[in-house]
N, C-alpha and C positions, 0 to 999 in steps of 0.2 A: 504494500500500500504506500504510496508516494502525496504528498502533499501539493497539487497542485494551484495555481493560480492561473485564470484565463482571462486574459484582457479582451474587450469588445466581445463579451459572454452575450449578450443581448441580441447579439445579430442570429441571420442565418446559418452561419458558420459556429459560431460562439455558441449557439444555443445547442447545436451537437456534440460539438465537443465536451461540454458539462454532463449531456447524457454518458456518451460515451465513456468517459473517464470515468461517471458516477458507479455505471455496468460493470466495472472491472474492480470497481473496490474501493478506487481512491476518494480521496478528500479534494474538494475543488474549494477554492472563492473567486466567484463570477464577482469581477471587475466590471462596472459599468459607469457612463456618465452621470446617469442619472436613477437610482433606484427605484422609483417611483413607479416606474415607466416598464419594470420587467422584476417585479414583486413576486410572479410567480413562479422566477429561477429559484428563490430560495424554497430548499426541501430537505428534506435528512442528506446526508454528508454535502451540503451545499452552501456555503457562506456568500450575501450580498453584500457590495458594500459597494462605493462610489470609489472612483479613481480616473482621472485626466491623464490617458497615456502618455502624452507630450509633456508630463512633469516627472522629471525622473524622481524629487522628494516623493509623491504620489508611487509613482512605480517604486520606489523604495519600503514604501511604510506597507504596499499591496503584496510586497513580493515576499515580508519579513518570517521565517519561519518554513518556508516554502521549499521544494524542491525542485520546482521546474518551474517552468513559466508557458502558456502557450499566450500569441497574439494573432486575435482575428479579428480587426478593427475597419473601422470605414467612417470616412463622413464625407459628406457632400455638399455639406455649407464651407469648409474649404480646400483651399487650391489643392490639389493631390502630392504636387511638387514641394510642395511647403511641409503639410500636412507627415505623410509616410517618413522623410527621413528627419523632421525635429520627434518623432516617436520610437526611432530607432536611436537615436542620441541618447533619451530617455531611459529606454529598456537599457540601453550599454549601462547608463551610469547609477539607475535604481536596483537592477538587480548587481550589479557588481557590488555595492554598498552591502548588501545583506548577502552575499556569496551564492548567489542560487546563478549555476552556472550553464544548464541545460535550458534553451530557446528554442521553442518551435512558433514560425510565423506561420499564415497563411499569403501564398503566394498569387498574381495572376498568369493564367497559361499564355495572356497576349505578349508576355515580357521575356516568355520561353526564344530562342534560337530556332529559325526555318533553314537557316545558313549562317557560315561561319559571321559573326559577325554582325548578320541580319536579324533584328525579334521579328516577329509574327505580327508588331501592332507598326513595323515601317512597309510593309506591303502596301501598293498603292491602292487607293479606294479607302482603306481602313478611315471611318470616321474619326476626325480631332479630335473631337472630346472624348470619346474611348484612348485614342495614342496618349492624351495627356495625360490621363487617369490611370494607363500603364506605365508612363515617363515616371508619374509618380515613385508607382514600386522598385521602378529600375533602380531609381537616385535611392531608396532605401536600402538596397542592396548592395550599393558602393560604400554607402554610410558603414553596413556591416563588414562588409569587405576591409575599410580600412581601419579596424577597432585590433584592441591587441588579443590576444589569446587567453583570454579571460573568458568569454564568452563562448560556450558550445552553441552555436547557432545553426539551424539550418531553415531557408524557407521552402515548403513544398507548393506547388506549386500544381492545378488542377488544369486541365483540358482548355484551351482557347475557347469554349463553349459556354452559353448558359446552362448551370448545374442543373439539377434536379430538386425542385425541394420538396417534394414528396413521396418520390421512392424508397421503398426501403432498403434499410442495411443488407449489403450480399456479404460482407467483409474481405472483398475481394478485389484486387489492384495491383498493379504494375508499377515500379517506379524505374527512372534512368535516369541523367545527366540536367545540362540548363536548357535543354533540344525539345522541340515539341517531339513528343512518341507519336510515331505513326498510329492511324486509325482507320476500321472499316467505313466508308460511306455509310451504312445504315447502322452504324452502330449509336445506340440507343447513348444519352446525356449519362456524363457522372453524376453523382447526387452527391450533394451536403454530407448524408450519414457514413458514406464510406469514407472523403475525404477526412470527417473526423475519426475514423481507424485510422487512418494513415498519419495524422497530429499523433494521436495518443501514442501508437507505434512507436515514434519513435521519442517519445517519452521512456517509455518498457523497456524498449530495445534497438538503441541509437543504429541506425546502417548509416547515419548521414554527420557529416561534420563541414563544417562554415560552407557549404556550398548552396547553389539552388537548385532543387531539386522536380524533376515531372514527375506529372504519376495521370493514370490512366486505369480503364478497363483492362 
């Protein structure tokens, strides 16, 4: 049983992953902006509480006594580029304070590689405001990238697709490199509840260290 905490628990992401973890035993506290708002996270092994990811004191005091940490945060009131990497500054220096040194982010699949070199969201046609909102993650990603070895990091990172949010858990997934994984034409959306096996995963049982990671059907 491991003590975790999960930033941006509120969302579609966040709210499985609290399941998930819950399923296997652990102890979670669902991080949220606003309590008020997702009351019904708290349950047996589940702690609410408020926390501004972009404040590392906040990430520090959320993170204290913890053994890991997941982030699966969003907001859309601001800039993405702003936003993703002052919250990875944060996570660096809140969890380092309290020594919780295992990160799982959640990633986007548009920010994965089609070619060397090339993400999935600079193909031409791809809408601005999705490229920006992937720009975001990327700049998040360099922020990790250039943090010291304190921090076991990795972001995984789900299909260039809209998820699933009401499929159920298969428990079942593929992971590779910072490369989109090839895929069937008809194959059917990932969903939320597996990408949070694949968070917890590697909570349990690290395969991944400071890199970005895919993962797939």
């Amino acid at each position: 049983m491991s003590r975790i905490v999960i930033f941006g628990a509120g969302g579609r992401g966040g709210r499985r992953a609290v399941a998930e973890a819950v399923s296997r035993g652990h102890l979670v506290t669902a991080a949220v902006r606003d309590p008020r708002r997702h009351e019904d996270l708290a349950a047996d092994k589940v702690t609410l509480i408020a926390a501004d990811v972009t404040s590392a004191d906040d990430v520090a005091k959320a993170a204290a006594g913890h053994d890991a940490a997941i982030s699966s945060i969003y907001r859309a009131d601001l800039p993405s580029q702003e936003y993703y990497p002052a919250a990875a500054h944060a996570l660096i220096d809140g969890l380092g304070r309290e020594e919780v040194t295992r990160l799982v982010v959640v990633g986007v699949g548009s920010a994965l590689e089609i070619a060397p070199g090339v993400a999935f969201h600079d193909q031409p046609g791809w809408p601005s405001a999705h490229r920006e909102f992937s720009l975001g993650h990327t700049a998040e990603l360099e922020v990790f990238r250039a943090s010291g070895g304190g921090l076991d990091w990795v972001i995984v990172a789900p299909p260039p697709t809209m998820l699933d949010e009401h499929a159920e858990r298969t428990g079942r997934y593929r992971s590779g490199d910072h490369r989109v994984l090839p895929r069937a034409e008809d194959a059917k959306p990932f969903s939320y509840a597996d990408l949070a096996v694949a968070l917890v995963d590697e909570i349990e049982r690290p395969k991944h260290s400071r890199e970005l990671v895919a993962i797939d059907h």
